[in-house]
N, C-alpha and C positions, 0 to 999 in steps of 0.2 A: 831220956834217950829211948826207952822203953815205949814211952807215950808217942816219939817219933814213928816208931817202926809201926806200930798199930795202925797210926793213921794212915800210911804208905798204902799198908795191907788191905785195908777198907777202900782206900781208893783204887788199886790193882782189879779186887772184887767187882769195885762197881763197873770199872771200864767193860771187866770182860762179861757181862752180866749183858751190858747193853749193844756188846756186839751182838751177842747170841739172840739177843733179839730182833734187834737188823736185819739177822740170816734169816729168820722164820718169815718177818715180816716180805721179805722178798720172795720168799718161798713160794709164801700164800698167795701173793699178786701174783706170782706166775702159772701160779695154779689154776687162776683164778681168770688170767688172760687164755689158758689154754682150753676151760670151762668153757668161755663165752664163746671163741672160736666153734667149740666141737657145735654149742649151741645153733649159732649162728648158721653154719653147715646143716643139720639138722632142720633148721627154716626152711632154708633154701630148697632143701629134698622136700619137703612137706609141702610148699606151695606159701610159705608167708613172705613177709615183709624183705627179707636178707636180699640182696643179690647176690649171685654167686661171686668167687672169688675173680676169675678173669673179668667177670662184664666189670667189675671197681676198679679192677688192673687196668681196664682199655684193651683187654686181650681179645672179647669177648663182642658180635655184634647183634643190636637189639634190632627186634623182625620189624620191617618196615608195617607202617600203615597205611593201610589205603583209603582213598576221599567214601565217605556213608554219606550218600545223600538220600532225601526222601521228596522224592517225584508226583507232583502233582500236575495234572490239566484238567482242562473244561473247552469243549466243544460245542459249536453251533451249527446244526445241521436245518436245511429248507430241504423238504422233499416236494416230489409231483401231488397230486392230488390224491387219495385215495391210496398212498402206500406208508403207511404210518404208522400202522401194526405191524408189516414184512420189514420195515425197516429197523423196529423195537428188537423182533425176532433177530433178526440177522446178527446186531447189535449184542444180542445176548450169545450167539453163537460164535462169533468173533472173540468174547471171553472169556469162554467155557475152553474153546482152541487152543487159546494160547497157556491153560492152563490158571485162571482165574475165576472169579464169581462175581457175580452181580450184589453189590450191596442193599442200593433201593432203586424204587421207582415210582415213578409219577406218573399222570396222564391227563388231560379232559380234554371236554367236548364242544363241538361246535355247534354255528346254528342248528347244522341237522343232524342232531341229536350222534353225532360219531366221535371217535376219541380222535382229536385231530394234532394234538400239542400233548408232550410231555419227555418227561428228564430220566435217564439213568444213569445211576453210579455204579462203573464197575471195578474192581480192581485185577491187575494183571502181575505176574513177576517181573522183575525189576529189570531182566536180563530182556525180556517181552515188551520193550514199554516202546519203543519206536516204531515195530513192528504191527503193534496194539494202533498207535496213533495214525498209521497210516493205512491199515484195513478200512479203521472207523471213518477217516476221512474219504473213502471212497462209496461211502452207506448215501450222499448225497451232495449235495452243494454246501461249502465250509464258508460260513458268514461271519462266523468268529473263532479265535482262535486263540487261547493264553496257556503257557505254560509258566510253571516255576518249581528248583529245586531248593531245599533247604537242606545244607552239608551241618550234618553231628558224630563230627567225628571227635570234635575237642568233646562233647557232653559224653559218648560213650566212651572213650581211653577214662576221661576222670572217673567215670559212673564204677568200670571194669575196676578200677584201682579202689575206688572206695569200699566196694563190695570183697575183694582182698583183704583189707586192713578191716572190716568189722567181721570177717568171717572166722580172722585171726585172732580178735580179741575175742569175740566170742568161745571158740576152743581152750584160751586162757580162762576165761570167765567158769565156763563146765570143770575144768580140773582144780578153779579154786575150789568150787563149790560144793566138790569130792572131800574134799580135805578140809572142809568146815568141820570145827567141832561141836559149835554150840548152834543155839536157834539166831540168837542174833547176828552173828558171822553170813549166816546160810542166809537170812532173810535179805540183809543187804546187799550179800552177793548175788542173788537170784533179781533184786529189784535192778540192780547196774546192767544183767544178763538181761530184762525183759526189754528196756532200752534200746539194748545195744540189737537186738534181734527184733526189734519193729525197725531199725535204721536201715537194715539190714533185708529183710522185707523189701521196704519203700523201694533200696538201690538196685535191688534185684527185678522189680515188677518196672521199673521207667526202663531197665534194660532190654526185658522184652516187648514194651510196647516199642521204642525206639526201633529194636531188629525188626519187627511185623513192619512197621512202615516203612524200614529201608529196603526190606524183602521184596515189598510189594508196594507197585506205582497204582495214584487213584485217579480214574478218569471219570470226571462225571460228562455226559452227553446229553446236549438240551435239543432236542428232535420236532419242527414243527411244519405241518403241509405250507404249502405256497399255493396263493390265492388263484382262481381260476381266470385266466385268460381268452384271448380269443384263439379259434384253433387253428393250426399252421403256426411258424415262427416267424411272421410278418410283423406281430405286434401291434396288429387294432383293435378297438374296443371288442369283450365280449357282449355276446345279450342277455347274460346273466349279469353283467356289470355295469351295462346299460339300463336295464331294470331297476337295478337297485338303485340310482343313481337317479334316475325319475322318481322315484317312490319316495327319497329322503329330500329331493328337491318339492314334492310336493308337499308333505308333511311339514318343514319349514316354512314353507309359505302359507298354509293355514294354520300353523301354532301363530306367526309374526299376525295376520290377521285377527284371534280372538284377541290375543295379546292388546290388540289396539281398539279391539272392539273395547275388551275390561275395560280399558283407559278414558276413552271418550263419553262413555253411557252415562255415568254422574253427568258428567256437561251436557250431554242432549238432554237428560230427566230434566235440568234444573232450565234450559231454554224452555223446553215445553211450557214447564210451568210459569214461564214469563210469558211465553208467549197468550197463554188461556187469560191470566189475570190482566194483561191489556184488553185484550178482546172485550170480556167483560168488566173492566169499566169504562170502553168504547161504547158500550150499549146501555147501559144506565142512563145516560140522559132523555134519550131519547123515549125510553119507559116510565119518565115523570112528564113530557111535555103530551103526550099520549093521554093519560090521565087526567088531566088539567077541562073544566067543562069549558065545553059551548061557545061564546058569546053570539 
């Protein structure tokens, strides 16, 4: 009977041993849910990962995005004769106006030794880019004409977000680093840290190169004189165009001449020399019956 009651008592014991554990263990998850919360909060204030509590609710609404395109053209200008420098100039001063600069430039020369042809790139603000296009266009006669926009707006929200999430691992990464005790802890942690801060780098420099080319649209302008004509706008030959136009008609016809001269000379040399070696043994007989005496 004795032995009954013991074992009751042992089993009373252990019941209430493992409730008492239960409570704790609930305790601590709640402690522990109320940790990750304040943590979570704490993010959010800092600039990490978390979103705040209404934007998870649907309470909350995320800032719209707008289209980032990066704007490019290319221009073809035919000017009058002799104005290919004031036109460079003007060109340059058209993007200076609008609050731009000139990237490069190009130029050469013609027969007479002047800079007659050449290209510039400039770039203008983004907000300036029609404005840009239609100055330019009016620098000369537009022969050609191409544009085209390239939209990165999905590449800069991801780029924006990636540079988030390693800026925040990296803060993590600096307070492990704090709280290393030994060299081996530190070393490893500093090698995951130097990773993570070249990544981190990389996402940060394509973001400002992206912003510089969405900021600013690039025109490059290919600028070249128009050939001289006759004068009035009747449209007859000039006599400088006349000229030239003799001079390369004549030169073809005495290149097409030696040409046929080179060609034919082996066949006159080689007649010649048929011609002499008949001749002369046309006369050979006549040189032994000459000879011959008397009777």
């Amino acid at each position: 009977m004795r032995k009954i009651l013991l074992a009751l008592l042992v089993g009373a014991l252990a019941v209430g041993a493992a409730a008492c554990s239960g409570d704790d263990d609930s305790d601590g998850a709640g402690d522990a849910g109320v940790a990750a919360a304040e943590t979570g909060a704490v993010d959010a204030e800092g600039g990490g990962e978390a979103e705040p509590a209404a934007q998870r609710s649907g309470g909350g609404s995320l800032p719209s995005v707008g289209p980032r395109v990066i704007q490019t053209a290319s221009l073809s200008l035919s000017v009058r004769h002799g104005e290919f420098r004031a036109t460079v100039d003007r060109a340059r001063t058209v993007a200076l106006g609008l609050g731009g600069f000139v990237v490069s430039s190009s130029a050469s020369q013609g027969t007479d030794r002047r800079l007659v042809a050449g290209t510039l790139v400039v770039r203008v603000p983004e907000r300036s880019y029609a404005q840009a296009i239609e100055r330019l266009s009016d620098l000369g006669r537009v022969e050609a004409r191409e544009e085209s926009g390239q939209d990165v707006s999905q590449e800069l929200v991801d780029l924006e977000a990636r540079a988030r999430h390693l800026a925040a691992v990296e803060r993590q990464l600096l307070e492990l680093l704090e709280r290393a005790d030994t060299v081996a802890a530190a070393l490893a942690v500093q090698s995951e840290l130097n990773g993570v801060q070249l990544e981190l780098e990389q996402a940060r420099g394509r973001l400002r190169f992206l912003d510089d080319q969405v900021a600013f649209a690039t025109i490059s302008l290919d600028v070249h004189e128009r050939r001289v004509v006759a004068a009035g706008d009747g449209g007859g030959w000039g006599i400088v165009d006349a000229w030239r136009t003799a001079g390369h008609g004549f030169v073809t016809v005495v290149g097409w001449i030696l040409v046929a001269a080179a060609t034919i000379a082996p066949l006159l040399v080689l007649l010649a020399l048929l011609y002499l070696a008949a001749r002369l043994a046309a006369r050979r007989p006549l040189f032994r019956r000459s000879e011959r005496p008397s009777g």
